[in-house]
C-alpha positions, 0 to 999 in steps of 0.5 A, a space after each residue: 086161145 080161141 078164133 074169138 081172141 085171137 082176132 083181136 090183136 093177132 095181126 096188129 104190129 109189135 113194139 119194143 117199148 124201150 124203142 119208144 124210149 130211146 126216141 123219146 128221151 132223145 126228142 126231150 134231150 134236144 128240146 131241154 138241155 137239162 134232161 140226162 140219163 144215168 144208168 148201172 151198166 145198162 146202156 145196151 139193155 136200156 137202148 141208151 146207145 143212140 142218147 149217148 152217141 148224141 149227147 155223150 156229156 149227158 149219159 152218166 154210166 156209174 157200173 153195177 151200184 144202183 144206190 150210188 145211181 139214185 143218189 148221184 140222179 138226186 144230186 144232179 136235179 139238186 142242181 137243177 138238171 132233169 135226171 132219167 135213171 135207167 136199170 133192170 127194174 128188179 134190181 132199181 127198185 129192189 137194191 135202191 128202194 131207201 134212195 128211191 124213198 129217201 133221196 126222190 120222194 122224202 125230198 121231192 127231187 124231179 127224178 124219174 126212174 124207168 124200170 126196165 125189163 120188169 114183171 117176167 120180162 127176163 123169164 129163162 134167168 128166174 126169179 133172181 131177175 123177175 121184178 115182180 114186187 115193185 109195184 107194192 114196194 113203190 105204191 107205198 111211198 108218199 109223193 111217189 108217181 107210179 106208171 105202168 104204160 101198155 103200149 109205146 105210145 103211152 110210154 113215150 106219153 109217161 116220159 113226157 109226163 114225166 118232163 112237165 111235172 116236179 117230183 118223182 116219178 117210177 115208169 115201169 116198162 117192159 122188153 115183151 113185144 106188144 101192140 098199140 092198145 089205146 085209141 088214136 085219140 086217147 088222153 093221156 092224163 094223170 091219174 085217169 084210166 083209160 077205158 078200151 071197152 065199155 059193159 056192163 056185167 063186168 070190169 076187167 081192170 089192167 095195166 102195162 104187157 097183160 092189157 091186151 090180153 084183157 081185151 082179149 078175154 073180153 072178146 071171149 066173154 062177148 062169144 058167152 054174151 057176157 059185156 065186160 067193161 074194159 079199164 087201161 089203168 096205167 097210174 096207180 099213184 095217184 090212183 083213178 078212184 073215180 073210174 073204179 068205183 063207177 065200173 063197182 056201181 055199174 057192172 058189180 065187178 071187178 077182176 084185175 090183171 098184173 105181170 106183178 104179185 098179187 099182194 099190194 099192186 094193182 089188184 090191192 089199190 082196187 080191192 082198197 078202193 072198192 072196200 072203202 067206197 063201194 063193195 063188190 067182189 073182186 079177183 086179183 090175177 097176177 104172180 102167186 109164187 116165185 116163179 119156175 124158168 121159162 120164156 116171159 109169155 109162157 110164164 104169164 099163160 102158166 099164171 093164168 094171166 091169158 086170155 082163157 084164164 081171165 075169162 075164167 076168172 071173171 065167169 066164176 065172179 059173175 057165178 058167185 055173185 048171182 
């Protein structure tokens, strides 16, 4: 990586968003007693120790059983309590995706689901643990709210969310350390994007652990003269159709970057918004291929999900476009 991305977050502080969670959920157990936790044997990983020791009647731990956890959270808010479901994302989404469907949002129970430690986070345990394809799996299912938060403050902002809406709600977090991407003063509105930097040769539209490193690309394009617009777009569903299509007409477009599959996450509701609206070309970064062995950044660098690679990727659409 060059001097030019480097400067961008070399130096900021670094997060644990599952901190950000664990303070959080607290804040929103003392302010409504309904608010609980159920959890698969993943209080330590989820950082859950703190609720529990606080509010022990309100931490439900039902052992490795996922589809009984989904379940047994759509039963409490059946009874009017306000159920956060906690576990691995691969294994939350993966193992229980019909109760998710079902239970959550074919019956429209006030259940939010955290996936925890998703994408690539648990790197040297393989592809058994990558939660790669939860984002496609959950972006199908009508009446489901899908959030992908960049930085703590947007995942304590998604909980909250989470808490002042019905229905479901899937919020996918990570255990990679990053730092504050948002302005101080961003909004946090449902089903908006937020834009980090505007330009206008190109849009680079991202979501949860890889924003900063599409901020960072843009540094580097801006060393080529190259002004790339910057899109934070955490909601996939709903979707920001608005800001999409606006970044298609202004910069003529677009490249996506996910820790997730490239086939029907980020890069699929763009490239469907950009189909059906305003077509411009667009790339889709993100996991090809089940992944080899190896730590969670060097992972997201061997896809070419890093800074130089997203520069790249966005110089060649600019090249083929003209």
């Amino acid at each position: 990586m060059t001097a030019a991305a480097d400067e961008v977050f070399t130096d900021a502080p670094r997060f644990d968003c599952r901190d950000s969670i664990a303070a959080t959920m607290i804040e929103l157990a003392e302010a409504d007693e309904r608010v609980c936790a159920v959890a698969n044997d993943s209080v330590g990983s989820s950082k859950l120790g703190g609720f529990g020791e606080r509010f022990p009647d309100r931490l439900i731990n039902v052992g490795i059983a996922e589809q009984n956890m989904v379940g047994i959270a759509a039963g409490l808010a059946n009874g009017g309590m306000m159920p956060y479901v906690f576990g691995a994302s691969c294994f939350v989404t993966g193992r229980a995706l019909e109760q998710i469907k079902v239970d959550l949002a074919y019956s429209a129970a006030n259940v939010t689901v955290v996936g925890v430690s998703s994408g690539m986070a648990y790197g040297e345990l393989g592809p058994t643990h990558h939660s790669i394809e939860d984002l496609a799996w959950l972006r199908a299912i009508f009446g489901l709210n899908v959030v992908v938060p960049a930085d703590p403050i947007e995942t304590a902002q998604a909980l909250r969310r989470a808490h002042d809406s019905d229905g479901p709600c899937f919020i996918r977090t990570s255990r990679i350390p990053v730092p504050r991407v948002n302005p101080s003063d961003a909004a946090f509105e449902v089903g908006r994007a937020i834009r980090l930097r505007d330009g206008g040769d190109v849009t680079i539209i991202a979501n949860g652990v890889v924003v900063e490193r599409a901020v960072a690309a843009a540094g580097l394009l801006a060393t080529d003269g190259i002004e790339s617009r910057v899109l934070n777009l955490a909601w996939l569903s709903p979707f920001d159709h608005e800001a999409v299509l606006d970044a298609a007409r202004t910069t003529g477009a677009i490249v996506t970057v996910e820790e997730a599959s490239v086939r029907g996450g980020l890069g699929g509701a763009v490239a469907e918004c950009v189909v059906a609206g305003h077509p411009v070309p667009v790339r889709s970064l993100g996991v090809t291929r089940f992944a080899p062995t190896g730590s969670a950044p060097w992972l997201l660098d061997h896809f070419g999900l890093d800074a130089l690679g997203i520069a790249e990727a966005a110089r060649q659409l600019i090249a083929g476009r003209s």
